[in-house]
N, C-alpha and C positions, 0 to 999 in steps of 0.2 A: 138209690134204694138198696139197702140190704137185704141178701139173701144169705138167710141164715142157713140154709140147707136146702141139701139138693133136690128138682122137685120130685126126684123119685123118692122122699122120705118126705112128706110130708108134715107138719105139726110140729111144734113148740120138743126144740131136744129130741127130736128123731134122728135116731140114726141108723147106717145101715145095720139089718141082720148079719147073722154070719152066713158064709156062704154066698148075697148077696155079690153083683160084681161089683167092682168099684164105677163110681158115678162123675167122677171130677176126675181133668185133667187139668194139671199147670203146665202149663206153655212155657218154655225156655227162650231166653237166658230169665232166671231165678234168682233174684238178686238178695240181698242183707240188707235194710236200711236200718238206720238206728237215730236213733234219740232219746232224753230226761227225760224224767217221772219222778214226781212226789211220790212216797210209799205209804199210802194209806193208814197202815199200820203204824211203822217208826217216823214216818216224815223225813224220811230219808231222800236224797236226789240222787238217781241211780239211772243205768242204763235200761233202755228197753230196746227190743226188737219186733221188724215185722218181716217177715217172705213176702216179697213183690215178685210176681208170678207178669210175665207180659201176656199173657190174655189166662185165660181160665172156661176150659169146653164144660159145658154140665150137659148131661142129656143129648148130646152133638149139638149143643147150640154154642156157639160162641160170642162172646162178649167184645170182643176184637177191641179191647183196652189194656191196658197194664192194670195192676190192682193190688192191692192188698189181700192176702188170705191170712185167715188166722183161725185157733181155736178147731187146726186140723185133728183128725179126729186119726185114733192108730198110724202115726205118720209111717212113712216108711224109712228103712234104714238109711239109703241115701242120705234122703234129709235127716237126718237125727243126726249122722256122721260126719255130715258139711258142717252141719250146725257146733258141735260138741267143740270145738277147738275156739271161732269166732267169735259166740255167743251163749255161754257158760248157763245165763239163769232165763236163754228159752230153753224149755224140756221139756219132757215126757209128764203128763200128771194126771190126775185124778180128779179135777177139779169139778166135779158134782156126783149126783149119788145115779147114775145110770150105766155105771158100772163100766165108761169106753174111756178110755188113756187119748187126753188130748195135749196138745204143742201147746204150751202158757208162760207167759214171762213168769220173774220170782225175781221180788227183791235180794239185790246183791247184799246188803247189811242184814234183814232178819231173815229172810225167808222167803214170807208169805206173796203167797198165790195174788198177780194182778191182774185183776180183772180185765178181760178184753172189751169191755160195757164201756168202760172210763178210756182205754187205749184207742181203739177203734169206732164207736157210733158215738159217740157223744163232742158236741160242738169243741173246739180247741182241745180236745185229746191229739196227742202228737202222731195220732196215724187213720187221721178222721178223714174221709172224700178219699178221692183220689190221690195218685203218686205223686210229685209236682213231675213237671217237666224238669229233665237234667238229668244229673248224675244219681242214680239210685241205688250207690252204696256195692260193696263189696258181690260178683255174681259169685254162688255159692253151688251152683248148678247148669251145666251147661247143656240138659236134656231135659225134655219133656220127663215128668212123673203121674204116677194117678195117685192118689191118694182116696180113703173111705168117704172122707164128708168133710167140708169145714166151711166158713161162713166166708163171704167176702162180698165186695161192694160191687153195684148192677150199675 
């Protein structure tokens, strides 16, 4: 099951206020995993990335899994700075009109914004379910973080 956010925001693109504390922990070690993607736009084959978080606290409940997060909402600098060197077109963006800067892949050839709809929740997207067992890619973080909000899989 997906939980798109946290249950202290309740409803479709809630995020936190300002002020609000932060509601999610990622659990360390923080890994990089990667894999292709078609580009919707160009039909380009391009890199993508996910944060594999080994559990993730919401609310002090804990999920006691590895996981996918994504579509974190205001990341913080850590992550933006592990990220910036390994994986160039995860970043900072805008990607809907509620006005909060969230972590989004971006086609390496044109650009555009890819969806985490297509990435993450949809059958055969290359970061659908859970992490496989094994090797989970480059750890990019070696501490716990909190971050505002982001979706990740229950």
């Amino acid at each position: 099951m997906l939980n798109n956010h946290s249950q202290k925001n309740l409803g479709q693109g809630a995020a936190p206020t300002k002020g609000a504390p932060a509601s999610l922990s990622l659990v360390a070690p923080i890994h990089l995993r990667t894999s292709t993607h078609t580009c919707w736009k160009c039909h380009g084959l391009h890199i993508v990335h996910a944060v594999v978080a080994a559990d993730v606290v919401d609310v002090g409940e804990s999920g006691n899994a590895r996981t996918y997060v994504h579509g974190i909402s205001n990341p913080p600098l850590a992550l933006t700075d592990a990220l910036r060197l390994l994986a160039p077109n995860l970043r900072v963006d805008l990607p809907s009109d509620d006005g909060v800067t969230r972590l989004t892949n971006h086609c390496s050839h044109c650009g555009a914004l890819q969806s985490d709809v297509y990435l993450f929740t949809e059958p055969g997207g290359p970061f659908y379910g859970r992490p496989p067992e094994g090797h989970l890619g480059a750890i990019i973080l070696d501490h716990n973080i909190t971050v505002d909000d982001a979706a990740y899989s229950t």
